[in-house]
Structures are given as structure tokens and as C-alpha cells.
N, C-alpha and C positions, 0 to 999 in steps of 0.2 A: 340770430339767437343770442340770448344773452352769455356772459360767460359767469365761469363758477360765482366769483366773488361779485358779481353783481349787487350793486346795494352797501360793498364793504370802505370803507373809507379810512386812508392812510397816510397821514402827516410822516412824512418824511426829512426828517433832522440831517439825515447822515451823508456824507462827503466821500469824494473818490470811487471805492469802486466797491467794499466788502456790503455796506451799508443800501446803497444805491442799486446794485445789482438785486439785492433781494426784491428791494420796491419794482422796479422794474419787471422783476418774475409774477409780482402780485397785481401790477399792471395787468402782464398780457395774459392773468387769469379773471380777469373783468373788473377790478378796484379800482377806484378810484383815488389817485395819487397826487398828494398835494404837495408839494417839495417847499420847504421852508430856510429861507437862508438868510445869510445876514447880507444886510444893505453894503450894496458900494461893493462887494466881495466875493459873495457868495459860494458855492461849492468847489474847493479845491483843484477838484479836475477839470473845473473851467480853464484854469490855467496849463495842465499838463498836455503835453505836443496840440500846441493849440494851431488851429489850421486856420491863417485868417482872412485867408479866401472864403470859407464857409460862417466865418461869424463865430465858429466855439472851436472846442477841441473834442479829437477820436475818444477819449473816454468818455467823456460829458454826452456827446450822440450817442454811444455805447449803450451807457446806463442811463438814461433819463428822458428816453423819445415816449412822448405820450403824456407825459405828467404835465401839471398846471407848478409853477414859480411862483410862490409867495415871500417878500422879505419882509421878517421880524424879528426886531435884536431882542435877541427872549433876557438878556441883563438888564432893559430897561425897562419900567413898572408897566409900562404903557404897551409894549413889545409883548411881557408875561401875560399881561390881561387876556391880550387878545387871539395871543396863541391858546386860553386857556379855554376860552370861549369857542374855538376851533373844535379842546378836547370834546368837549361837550356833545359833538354831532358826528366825532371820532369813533374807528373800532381800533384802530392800532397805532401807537406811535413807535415810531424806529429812527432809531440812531444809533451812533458808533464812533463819538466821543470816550475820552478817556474816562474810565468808572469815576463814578462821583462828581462830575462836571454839571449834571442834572441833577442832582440833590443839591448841590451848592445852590443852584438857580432855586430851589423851590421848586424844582417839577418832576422829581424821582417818581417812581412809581406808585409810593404812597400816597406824594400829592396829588395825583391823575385821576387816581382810584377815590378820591375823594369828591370829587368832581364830576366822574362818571365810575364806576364800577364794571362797570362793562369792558373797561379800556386795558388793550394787550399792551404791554411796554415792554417794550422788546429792543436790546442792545447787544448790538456786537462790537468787542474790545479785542484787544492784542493777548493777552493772558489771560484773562477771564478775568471775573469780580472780586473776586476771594484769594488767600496768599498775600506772603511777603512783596508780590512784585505786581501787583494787583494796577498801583498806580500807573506802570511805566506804561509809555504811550510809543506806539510802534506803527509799522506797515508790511506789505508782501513781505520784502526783502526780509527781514529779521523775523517774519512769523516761517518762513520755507526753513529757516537757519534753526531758530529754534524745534520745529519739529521734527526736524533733524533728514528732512527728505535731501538737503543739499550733498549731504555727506555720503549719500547715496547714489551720486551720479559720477559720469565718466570712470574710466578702466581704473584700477592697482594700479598705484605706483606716479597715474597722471591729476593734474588738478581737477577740482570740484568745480562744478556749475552751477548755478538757478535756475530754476525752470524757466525757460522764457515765454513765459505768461503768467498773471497773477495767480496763480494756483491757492494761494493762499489765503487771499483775499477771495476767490472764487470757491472756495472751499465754504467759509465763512459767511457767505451770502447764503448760497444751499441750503446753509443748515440755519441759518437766520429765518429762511423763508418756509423751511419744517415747522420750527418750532411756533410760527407765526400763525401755520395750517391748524398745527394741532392744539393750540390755543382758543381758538377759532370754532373749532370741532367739540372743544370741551364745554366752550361756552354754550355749544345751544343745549347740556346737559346740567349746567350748575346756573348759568345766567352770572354769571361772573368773567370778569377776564383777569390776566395774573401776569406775574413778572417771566420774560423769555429772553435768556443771556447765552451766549455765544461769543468766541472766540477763535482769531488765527493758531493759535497754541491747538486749540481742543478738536480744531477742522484738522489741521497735519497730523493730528496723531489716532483720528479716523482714519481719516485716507489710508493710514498705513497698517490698519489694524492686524493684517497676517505680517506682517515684520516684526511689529511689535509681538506680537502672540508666542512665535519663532524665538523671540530674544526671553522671555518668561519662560517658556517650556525648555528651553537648553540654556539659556544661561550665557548664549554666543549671540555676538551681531550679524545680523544677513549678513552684509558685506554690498559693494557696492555693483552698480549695474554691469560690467562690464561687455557691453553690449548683448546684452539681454535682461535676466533677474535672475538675483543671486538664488534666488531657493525655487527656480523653475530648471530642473535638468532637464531640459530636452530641447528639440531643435527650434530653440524660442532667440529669436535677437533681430537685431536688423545686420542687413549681409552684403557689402559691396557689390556692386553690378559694373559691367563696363562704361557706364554715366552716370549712375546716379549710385540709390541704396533701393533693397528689397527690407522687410520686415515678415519674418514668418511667427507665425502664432503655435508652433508646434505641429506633429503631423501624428493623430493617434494611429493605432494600428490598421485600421479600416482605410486609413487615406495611404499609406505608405508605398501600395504596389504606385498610386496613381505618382506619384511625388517620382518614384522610380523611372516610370516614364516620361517625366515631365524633363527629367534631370540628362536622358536617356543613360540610365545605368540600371539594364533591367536585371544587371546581376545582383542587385542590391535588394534585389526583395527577399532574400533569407540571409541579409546581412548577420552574422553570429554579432555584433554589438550595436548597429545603426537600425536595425528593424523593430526596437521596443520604443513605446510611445517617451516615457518614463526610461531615462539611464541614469548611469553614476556620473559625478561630476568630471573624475576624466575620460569618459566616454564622452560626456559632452565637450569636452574639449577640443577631441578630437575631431566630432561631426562639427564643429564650428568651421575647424580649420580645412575640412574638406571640403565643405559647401560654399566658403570662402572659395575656394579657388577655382570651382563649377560655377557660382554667379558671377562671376567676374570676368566668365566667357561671352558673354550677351549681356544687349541691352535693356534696360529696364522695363522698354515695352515688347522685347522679347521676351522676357519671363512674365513679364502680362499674360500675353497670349497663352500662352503654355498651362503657369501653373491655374489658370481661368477654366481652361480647357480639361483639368483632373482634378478639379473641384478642392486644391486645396486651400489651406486657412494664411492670408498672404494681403499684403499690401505693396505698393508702390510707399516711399516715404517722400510725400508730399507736399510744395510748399502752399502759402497762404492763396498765392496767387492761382494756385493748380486747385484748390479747394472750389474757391471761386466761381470756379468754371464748369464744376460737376452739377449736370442736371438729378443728379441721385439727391443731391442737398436740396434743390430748390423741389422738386417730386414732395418729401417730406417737409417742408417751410422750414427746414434750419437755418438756411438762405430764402430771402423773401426779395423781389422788385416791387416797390412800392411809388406813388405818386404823391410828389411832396408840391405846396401851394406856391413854394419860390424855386427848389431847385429842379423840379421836375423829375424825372423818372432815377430814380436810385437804387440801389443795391442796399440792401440793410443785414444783417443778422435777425434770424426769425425768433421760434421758439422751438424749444426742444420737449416741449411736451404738445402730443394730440387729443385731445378730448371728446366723443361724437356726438353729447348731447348739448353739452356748453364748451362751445369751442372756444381756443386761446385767440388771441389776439396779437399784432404785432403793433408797435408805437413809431407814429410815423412823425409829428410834428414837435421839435425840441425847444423846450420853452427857454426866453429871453429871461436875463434876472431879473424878478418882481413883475413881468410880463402880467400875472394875474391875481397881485397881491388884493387889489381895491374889489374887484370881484368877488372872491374868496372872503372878502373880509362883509362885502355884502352879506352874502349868505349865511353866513355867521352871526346877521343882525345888527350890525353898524349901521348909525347913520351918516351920513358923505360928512354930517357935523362932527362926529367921533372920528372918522378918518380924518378929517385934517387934522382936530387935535391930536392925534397918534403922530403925523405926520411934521406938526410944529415940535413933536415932543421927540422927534429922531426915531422913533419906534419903529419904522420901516420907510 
């Protein structure tokens, strides 16, 4: 069956992971994805932890399995043309260049839109387009800082961390590939497409919309994680075990007896301060420090059994490799095995959305730089005589 975007078509400019992830998402919702890089160079995260045993690197497989590789130095006349000529049979283009880097070229949104009307131009930046600092050009690292979610981790008193994952850059994709949807959605009502901007700045300061809300309504900072969240009072954090760590998600009143027997402390089911879902903060202090020192009697696949066993809200805190190995992931395709043409049977990352009538798709084949520039440029209408002169002309 075909998938949603069936029929939609997407030049993809953008580098690394905020830009690329998005295409990727509209990949494995049926589009077709043309990746456009420059010659001899091409997309940044070719370079990052490059593995060269497989020929690319973990990002580059990450974000771009399934797309076709087109190189065109869009600075040269001949490069412009024929990406322009691309727009033409285009619904989206995306990137995630520093604001104004396409307008300098000649190829902002206005110029697109001139060409085709129809065409979504859609960029994600480090700050957004607009403001004093509009220009500066950033990544994960300084978009997590800026939105201030770093300030927000490890205990009082110890230092801060990053989230160790692109959170921010992952944030920014999401919302890239919204505003791409509903762009998309608008057009089959106006027949028009329009400009769709996004930013790591404006994805962290989503993400965190009850902290911020919190800091507006009192005037005070949450405060930091301290093995839990600062404005969740109740038995929410993750908890030493005798091997590992547990994560509990809270125990509302309904689960409480079960949590009591799980813990065996059936005295505690009319605990006077541990038996409300919701306590005060040094109530919770307190029930940290006690459960502290009940999980850390057993081991972590001791409290498996157990708290499994009284239905409560809990995890194991588990690493990449333990993820891995859950048939619960590959059940829903957020982990997929797939069959690839050189390296045979693989493990990939799926998709995180199901659809029943236009199903997603997973991207199995990762294209080589310019792998299918000449093709691409076929379709486009070139003849093999205009490809070579692009090609005498360095244009890709």
C-alpha cells in the first residue's frame, strides 16, 4: 500500500541530523526524498564517527537510509539552474543552513515561490530567523544550553550535563517535519505552499513548556532534576538497585497497596505521609530516602518480577544494547531487521509512528555522494548534453 505522502517530493539541502531527520520522517511516510549536496563533500555527518568498515558513518545511516544523493553546488549558475529546475516538479524544500544563506543564493522562499507556488520552504536554524542573533550558526550542544534544559540536570550542588543524545537537534526535526505536515495540509485548501521556520532555540523551549509555565506563574526556577523532576512530588526518580538503577513513574493511590506488597511493607498501606499519590517536597524527600534503601536490597531483575507482578508504573533503566534486544521494540517496528543488497541482514531503527491504511515505511539502502545525481537530473529534463556541460562547469 502506498504510504501517506505518496506522490510528495522533497529536496533535501540540510546536513547532520536536525534537518535530515525530518526528511527521513517524511521518507518513511511515503515521499520521496532527494538529498542534494555539494560535490566532493557532501553532508557533514558523513564525516561524524564515520565507520569505515561500512563505507559512511552512524549518523549518515541514522538519517538518510532510503533517499536518492544528488550533488549540486547551488553557488554555481549552472548548479542554481538545475536545482531550480528540480523546484519545479518539487513540494518541499528543506534545509537548515544559517538564515539567509538561501537568499544570498537566490533561492529564499520567494525565489521558489516564483518558480513554483506550490513549493513548502521549510528551514530549521539554531535561533530562529528573526532577532538580534538571528545570524549566529550553532548545533545540539549550544541549542540544549541555550534552552536551558542542561541547567536542569544532575543533583544541587553537582555539575551539569547534556543530554546524551541529540535532543535538540531531535526536537527540531519533529517540529520541522509538523510544520512540513501542515503545510502540506493547507495547501490542498489554498493551492499555495509557504515559508515553514523552526528552530533548536524554539524545539528546547517546547520540550519544556510546564517548567517554563512554572517559572511565569511563580516567578521561581523549577530547579534541577535531582533524581527525579523538580515540580513532580511524588515517588517519581530513578532508585539504586543492588546492580543496576530502577525508574519509578509515581504510584497513584489505586496502585499503593500493590507497590506495598511488592516492597513487602504491608504496614505501609495507611502510611500517615507515604500513602498520597501527590506529597510535599519533604515528604518526598523522605520516601526517596526510604525506597532508596528497599531497592537497593534486590536485584534489578528482582524488582522486575515483583513490581510486574502489582502492576506498577516502573522501569528497569536500560542501556542501548538492552534496548536492542527487546522483542516489545521490534513487535511495534521501532526496531526493524531489514535485508540490505551488500551488507545483508541488519538491525536498523524503525519508525515511531503506525498508520493502518498508509503504512510507514522503514529506509533501507544509504545512498553514496551523487550516487543518483545524473538520474535525478534526468527526470528533471536534462539532456546527457546539459549534464556534461553542468558537469565541465563543476556544477556537480
Amino acid at each position: 500500500m502506498a504510504g501517506a505522502l505518496d506522490g510528495i517530493v522533497v529536496l533535501d539541502l540540510s546536513t547532520l541530523v536536525q534537518g535530515p531527520q525530518a526528511a527521513a520522517m517524511l521518507h518513511g511516510l511515503g515521499a520521496e526524498v532527494i538529498k542534494i549536496e555539494l560535490p566532493e563533500i557532501g553532508d557533514m555527518g558523513r564525516h561524524v564517527d564515520a565507520l569505515p568498515e561500512w563505507g559512511f558513518s552512524s549518523p549518515f545511516i541514522a538519517c538518510n537510509r532510503g533517499k536518492r544523493s544528488a550533488t549540486l553546488d547551488l553557488r554555481r549558475p549552472g548548479g542554481k539552474r538545475a536545482f531550480l529546475a528540480l523546484v519545479e516538479r518539487a513540494d518541499v524544500v528543506l534545509s537548515n543552513f544559517a538564515p539567509g544563506t538561501l537568499d544570498a543564493w537566490g533561492l529564499g522562499y520567494e525565489d521558489l515561490a516564483a518558480r513554483n507556488p506550490r513549493i513548502i520552504w521549510a528551514a530549521g536554524s539554531y535561533l530562529g530567523p528573526l532577532g538580534p542573533d538571528a545570524a549566529r550558526e550553532g548545533a545540539d550542544m549550544v541549542g540544549q544550553a541555550m534552552g536551558g534544559i542542561i541547567s536542569t540536570t544532575g543533583d544541587d550542588g553537582g555539575p551539569m550535563t547534556p543530554i546524551a543524545t541529540l535532543v535538540a537537534d531531535h526536537c527540531g526535526a519533529q517540529n520541522l517535519t509538523t510544520g512540513i505536515l501542515a503545510a502540506l495540509f493547507a495547501r490542498t485548501h489554498t493551492g499555495k505552499g509557504q515559508r515553514v521556520d523552526v528552530s533548536l532555540l524554539g524545539g528546547q523551549i517546547w520540550l519544556q513548556a510546564m517548567e517554563y509555565t512554572h517559572l511565569f506563574m511563580t516567578g521561581s526556577v523549577a530547579g534541577r532534576a535531582n533524581g527525579g523532576h523538580p515540580l513532580v512530588n511524588a515517588l517519581y526518580g530513578i532508585f539504586p538497585t543492588a546492580d543496576g538503577y530502577l525508574a519509578i513513574a509515581g504510584c497513584p493511590e489505586h496502585l499503593w497497596p500493590g507497590m506495598c506488597a511488592a516492597i513487602d511493607r504491608p504496614d505501609w498501606i495507611d502510611h500517615p505521609r507515604f500513602s498520597k499519590y501527590i506529597v510535599t517536597p519533604e515528604i518526598k524527600a523522605e520516601m526517596r530516602e526510604a525506597f532508596s534503601e528497599i531497592f537497593r536490597t534486590r536485584t534489578t531483575a528482582e524488582w522486575n518480577v515483583r513490581l510486574a507482578e502489582h502492576g506498577q508504573r516502573f522501569a528497569p533503566v536500560r542501556r542501548h544494547d538492552e534496548v536492542a534486544d527487546d522483542p516489545q521494540a521490534y513487535a511495534n517496528g521501532y526496531l526493524a531487521e531489514v535485508d540490505h543488497p551488500e551488507w545483508g541482514r541488519i538491525k536498523v531503527v524503525g519508525n515511531p509512528v503506525a498508520m493502518s491504511d498508509t503504512p510507514t515505511r522503514v529506509g533501507v539502502e544509504v545512498p553514496h555522494l551523487g550516487q543518483h545525481t545524473e538520474e535525478v537530473l534526468l527526470e528533471a529534463g536534462f539532456s546527457w548534453d546539459d549534464i556534461e556541460a553542468l558537469r565541465n562547469e563543476g556544477a556537480y
